[in-house]
C-alpha positions as CSV (number, residue, x, y, z in Angstrom):
1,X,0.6,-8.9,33.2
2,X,-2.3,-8.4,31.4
3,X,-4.7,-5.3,30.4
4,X,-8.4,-6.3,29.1
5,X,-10.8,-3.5,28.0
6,X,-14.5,-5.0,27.6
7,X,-16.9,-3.4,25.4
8,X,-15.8,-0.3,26.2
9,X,-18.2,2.5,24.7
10,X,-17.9,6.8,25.0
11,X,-20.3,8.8,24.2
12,X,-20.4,13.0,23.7
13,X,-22.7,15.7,23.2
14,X,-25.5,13.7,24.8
15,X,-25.2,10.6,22.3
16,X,-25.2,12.2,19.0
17,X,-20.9,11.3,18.7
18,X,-19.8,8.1,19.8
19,X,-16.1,8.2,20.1
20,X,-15.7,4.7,20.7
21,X,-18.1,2.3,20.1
22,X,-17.9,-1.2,21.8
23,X,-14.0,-1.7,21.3
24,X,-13.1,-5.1,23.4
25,X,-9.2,-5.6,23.4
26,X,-6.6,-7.3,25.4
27,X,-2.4,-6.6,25.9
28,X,0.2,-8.8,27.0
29,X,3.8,-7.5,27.1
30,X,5.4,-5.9,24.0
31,X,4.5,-2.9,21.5
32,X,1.1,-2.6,19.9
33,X,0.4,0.3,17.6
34,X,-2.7,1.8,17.8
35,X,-3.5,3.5,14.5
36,X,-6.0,5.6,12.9
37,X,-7.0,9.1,11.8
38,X,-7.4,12.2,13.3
39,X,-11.1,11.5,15.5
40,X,-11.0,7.8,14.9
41,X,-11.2,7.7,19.0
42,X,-7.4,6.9,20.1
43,X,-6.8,9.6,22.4
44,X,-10.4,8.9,24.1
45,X,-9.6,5.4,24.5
46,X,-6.2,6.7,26.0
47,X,-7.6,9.2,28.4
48,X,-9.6,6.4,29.4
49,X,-6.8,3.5,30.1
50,X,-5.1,6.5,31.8
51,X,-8.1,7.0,34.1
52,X,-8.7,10.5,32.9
53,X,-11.7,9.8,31.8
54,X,-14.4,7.6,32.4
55,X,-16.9,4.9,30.1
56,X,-20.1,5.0,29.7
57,X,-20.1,1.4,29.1
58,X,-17.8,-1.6,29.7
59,X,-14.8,-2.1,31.9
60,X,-11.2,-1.7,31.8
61,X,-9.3,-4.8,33.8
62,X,-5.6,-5.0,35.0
63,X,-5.1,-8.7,35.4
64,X,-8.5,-9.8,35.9
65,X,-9.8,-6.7,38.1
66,X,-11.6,-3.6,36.9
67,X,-9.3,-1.0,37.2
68,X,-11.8,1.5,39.2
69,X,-11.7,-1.2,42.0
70,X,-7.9,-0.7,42.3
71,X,-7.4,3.2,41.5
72,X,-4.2,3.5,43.5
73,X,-2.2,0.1,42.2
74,X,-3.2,0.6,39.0
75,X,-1.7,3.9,38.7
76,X,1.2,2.9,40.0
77,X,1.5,0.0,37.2
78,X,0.7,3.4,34.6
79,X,3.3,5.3,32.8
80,X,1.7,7.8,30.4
81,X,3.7,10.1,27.9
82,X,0.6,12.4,26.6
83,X,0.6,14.2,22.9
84,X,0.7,17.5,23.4
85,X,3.8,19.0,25.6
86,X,2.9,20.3,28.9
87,X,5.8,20.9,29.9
88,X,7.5,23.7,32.2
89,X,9.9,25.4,29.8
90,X,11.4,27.4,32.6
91,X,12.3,24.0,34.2
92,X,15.7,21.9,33.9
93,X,15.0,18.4,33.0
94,X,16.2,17.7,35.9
95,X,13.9,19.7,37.9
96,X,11.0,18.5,35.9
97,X,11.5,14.9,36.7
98,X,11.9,15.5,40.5
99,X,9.0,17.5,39.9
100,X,7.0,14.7,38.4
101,X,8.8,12.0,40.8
102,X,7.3,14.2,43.9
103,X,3.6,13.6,42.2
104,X,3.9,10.4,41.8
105,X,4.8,9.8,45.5
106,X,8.4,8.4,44.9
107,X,10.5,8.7,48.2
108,X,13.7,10.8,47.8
109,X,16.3,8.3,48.0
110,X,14.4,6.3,45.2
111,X,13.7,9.1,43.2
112,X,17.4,9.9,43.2
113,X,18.5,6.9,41.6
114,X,15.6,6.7,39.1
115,X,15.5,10.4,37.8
116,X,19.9,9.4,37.2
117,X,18.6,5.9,35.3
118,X,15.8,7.6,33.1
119,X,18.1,10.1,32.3
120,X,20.9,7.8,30.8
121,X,18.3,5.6,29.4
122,X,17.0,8.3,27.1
123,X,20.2,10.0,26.4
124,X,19.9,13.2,28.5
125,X,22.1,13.2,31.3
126,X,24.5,16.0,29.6
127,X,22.0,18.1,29.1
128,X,19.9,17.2,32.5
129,X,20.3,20.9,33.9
130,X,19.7,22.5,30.6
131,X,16.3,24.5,30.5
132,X,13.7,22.2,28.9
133,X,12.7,25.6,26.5
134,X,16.2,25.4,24.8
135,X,14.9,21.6,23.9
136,X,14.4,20.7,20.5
137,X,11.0,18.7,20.1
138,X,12.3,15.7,20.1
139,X,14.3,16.3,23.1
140,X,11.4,17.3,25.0
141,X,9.4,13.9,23.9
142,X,12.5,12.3,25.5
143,X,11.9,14.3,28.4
144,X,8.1,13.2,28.2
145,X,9.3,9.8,28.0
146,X,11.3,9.6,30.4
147,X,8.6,11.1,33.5
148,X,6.5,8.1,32.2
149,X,9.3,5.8,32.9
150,X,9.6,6.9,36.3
151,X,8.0,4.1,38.8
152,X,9.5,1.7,36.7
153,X,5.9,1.1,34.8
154,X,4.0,-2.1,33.9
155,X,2.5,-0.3,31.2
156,X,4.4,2.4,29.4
157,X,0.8,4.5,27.2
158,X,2.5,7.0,24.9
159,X,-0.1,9.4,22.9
160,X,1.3,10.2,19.4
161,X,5.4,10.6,20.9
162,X,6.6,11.7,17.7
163,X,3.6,14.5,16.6
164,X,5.1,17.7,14.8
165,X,9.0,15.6,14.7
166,X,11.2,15.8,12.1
167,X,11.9,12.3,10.3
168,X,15.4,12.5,12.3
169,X,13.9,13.0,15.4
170,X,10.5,10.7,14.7
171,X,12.7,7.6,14.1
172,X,15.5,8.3,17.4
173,X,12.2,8.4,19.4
174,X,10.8,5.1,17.2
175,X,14.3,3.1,18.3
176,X,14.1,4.5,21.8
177,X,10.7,2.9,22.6
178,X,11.3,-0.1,20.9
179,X,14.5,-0.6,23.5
180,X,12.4,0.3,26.7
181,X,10.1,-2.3,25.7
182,X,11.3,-5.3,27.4
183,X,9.1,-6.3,29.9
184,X,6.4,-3.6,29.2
185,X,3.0,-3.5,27.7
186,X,3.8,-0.7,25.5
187,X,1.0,1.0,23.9
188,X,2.0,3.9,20.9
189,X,-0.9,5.6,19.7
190,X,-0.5,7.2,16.5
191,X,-1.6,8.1,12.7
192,X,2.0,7.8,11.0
193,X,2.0,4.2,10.3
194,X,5.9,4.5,9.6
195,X,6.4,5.3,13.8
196,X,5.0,1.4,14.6
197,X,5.4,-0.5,11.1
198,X,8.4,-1.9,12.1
199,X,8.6,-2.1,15.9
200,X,5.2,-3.5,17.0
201,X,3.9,-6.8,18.1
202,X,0.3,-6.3,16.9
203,X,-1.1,-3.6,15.1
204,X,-4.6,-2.2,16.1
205,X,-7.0,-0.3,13.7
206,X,-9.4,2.0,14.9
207,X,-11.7,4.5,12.5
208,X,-15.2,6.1,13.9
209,X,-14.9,4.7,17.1
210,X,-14.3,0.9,16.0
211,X,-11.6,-2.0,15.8
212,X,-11.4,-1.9,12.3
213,X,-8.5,-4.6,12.2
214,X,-5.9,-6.4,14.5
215,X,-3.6,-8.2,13.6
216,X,0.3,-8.9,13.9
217,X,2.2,-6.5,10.8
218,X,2.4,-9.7,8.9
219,X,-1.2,-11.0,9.3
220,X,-2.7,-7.5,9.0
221,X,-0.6,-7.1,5.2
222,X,-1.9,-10.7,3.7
223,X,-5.2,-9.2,4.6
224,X,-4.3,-7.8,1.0
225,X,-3.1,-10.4,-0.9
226,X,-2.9,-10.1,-4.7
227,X,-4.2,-6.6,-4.7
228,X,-1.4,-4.1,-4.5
229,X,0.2,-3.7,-7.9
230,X,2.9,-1.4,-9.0
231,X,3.3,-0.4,-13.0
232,X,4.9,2.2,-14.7
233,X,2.8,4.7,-16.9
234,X,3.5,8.2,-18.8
235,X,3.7,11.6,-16.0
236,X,0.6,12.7,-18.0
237,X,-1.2,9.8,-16.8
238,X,-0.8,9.9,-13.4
239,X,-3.9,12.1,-12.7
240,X,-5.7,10.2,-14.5
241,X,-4.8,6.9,-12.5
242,X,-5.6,8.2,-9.3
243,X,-8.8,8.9,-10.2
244,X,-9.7,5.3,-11.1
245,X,-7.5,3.4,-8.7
246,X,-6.8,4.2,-5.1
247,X,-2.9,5.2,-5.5
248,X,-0.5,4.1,-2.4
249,X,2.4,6.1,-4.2
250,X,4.1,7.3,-7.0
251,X,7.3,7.6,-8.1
252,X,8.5,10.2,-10.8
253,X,11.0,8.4,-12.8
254,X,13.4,8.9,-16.0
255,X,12.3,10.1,-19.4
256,X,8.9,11.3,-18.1
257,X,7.6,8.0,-16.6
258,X,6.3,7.5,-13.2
259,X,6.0,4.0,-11.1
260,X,2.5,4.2,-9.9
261,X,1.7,2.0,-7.0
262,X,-2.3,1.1,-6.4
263,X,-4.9,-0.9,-4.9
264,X,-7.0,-3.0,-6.8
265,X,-8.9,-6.4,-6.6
266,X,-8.2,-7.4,-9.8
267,X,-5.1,-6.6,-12.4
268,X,-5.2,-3.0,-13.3
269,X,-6.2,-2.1,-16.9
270,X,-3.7,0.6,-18.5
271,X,-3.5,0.9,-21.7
272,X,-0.9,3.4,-21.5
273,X,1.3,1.6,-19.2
274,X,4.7,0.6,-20.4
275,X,4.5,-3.1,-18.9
276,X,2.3,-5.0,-17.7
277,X,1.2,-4.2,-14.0
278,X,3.2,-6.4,-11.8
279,X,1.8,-7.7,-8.3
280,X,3.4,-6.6,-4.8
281,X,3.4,-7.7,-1.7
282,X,1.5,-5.5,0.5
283,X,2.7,-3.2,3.6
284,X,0.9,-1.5,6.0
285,X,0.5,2.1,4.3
286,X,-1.4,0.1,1.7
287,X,-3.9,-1.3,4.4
288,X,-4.4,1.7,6.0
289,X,-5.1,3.7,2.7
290,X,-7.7,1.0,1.7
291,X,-9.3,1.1,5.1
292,X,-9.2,5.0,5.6
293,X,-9.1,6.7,2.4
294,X,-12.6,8.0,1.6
295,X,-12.1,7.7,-1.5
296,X,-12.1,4.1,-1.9
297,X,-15.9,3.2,-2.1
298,X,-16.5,2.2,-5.7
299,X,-13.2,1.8,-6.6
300,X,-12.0,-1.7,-8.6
């Protein structure tokens, strides 16, 4: 299986914001995260993959054929998990996903079995006639999850699954997806690098409507090489620091020292530091932060 999307440009407010701007990328089966700010164009190119909306430019292909020739197969390849919860909180889950499995145009007998299997596979068969407004959040993503499941999907799209979780919650629903993702294109859309960083196949990153950098974790983190350091400098300092480097994190310490962690094409000068800064090997916070911290332009 195979999902291509060719040039693919969206325009609004007759031109003046381009939400995506000539993005050409291509999925075989496994996990990609697609990361990126708030308005750097992921849920537009998800309403589009999800045929909610439509291009101005370019073409969307499910192996080889433009998906608007093939409208009804496509959709039933599509599983899509959207980010905000519309869900009927007066509902069961049970009801919800016979509700959902009736829209997607799954017989009875089939829909049987496959609301009992999605059930089990995301942990909510105990609590399957439970009303879906006495859900915690994360339950209800579960729930979310598992209506997208339903079909038996080619392609599992999930808009920002874990938005407004606690960490608990944020990292069940990070082990969940990667378990579901045998077989599956699965494509997580999301701003908290920590929900793909350690799941995903390839990482995408999108900003102002562009591929910004792709990459698999590993070849998107050599990206920078020899220019992550971490040191260790006096509290007082620490203002101070992230005003001339761009700071990844820092770490309040013993005896009023902090570990500062920064970005920096050459070796930090401190003269305050109480060693010498020490080089790092990168991770993917760190490349986001240099990508999409507007702060960055001028620093050294």
């Amino acid at each position: 299986m195979r999902l291509e999307i060719v040039n693919i440009t969206k325009q609004y407010r007759r031109g003046r914001v381009r939400a995506l701007d000539s993005v050409s990328l291509c999925f075989t089966p496994g996990i990609y995260g697609l990361l990126g700010p708030n308005g750097a164009g992921k849920s537009t190119l998800m309403n589009i993959l999800t045929g909610g909306l439509r291009a101005d430019t370019g073409q969307v292909r499910w192996n080889g054929t433009e998906i608007q020739k093939i409208p009804l197969p496509y959709r039933k390849t599509l599983g899509y998990a959207p980010q905000h919860q519309g869900i009927y909180e007066e509902f069961t889950a049970n009801r919800f996903l016979w509700y959902l499995a009736a829209l997607k145009g799954i017989p009875k007998k089939e829909a049987a079995v496959e609301i009992e299997q999605v059930l089990q596979v995301v942990g909510l068969t105990a609590q399957q006639n439970r009303r879906l407004g006495t859900f915690s959040g994360g339950m209800k993503q579960r729930v979310l999850i598992a209506q997208a499941l339903l079909g038996d999907p080619q392609l599992l799209i999930l808009d920002e699954p874990t938005a407004g979780l606690d960490p608990q919650e944020r990292i069940h629903i990070r082990n969940f997806i990667s378990r579901i993702s045998t077989n599956r294109i699965v494509i997580l859309a999301t701003h908290v690098v920590q929900d793909v960083a350690g799941i995903a196949k390839e990482m995408i990153l999108l900003g102002n409507g562009k591929v910004r950098m792709q990459g698999t974790p590993d070849e998107i983190c050599s990206t920078l090489d020899g220019k992550v350091w971490e040191v260790r400098i006096p509290a007082r300092q620490a203002a101070a620091i992230s005003e001339q480097y761009l700071v990844s994190n820092l770490l309040e310490g013993r005896n009023g020292i902090v570990q500062a962690r920064l970005i920096s094409e050459t070796e930090p000068v401190l003269p305050d530091a109480t060693c010498p800064p020490v080089s790092v090997p990168a991770g993917i916070e760190d490349v986001y932060l240099s990508l999409f911290d507007h702060r960055r332009e001028g620093r050294r």
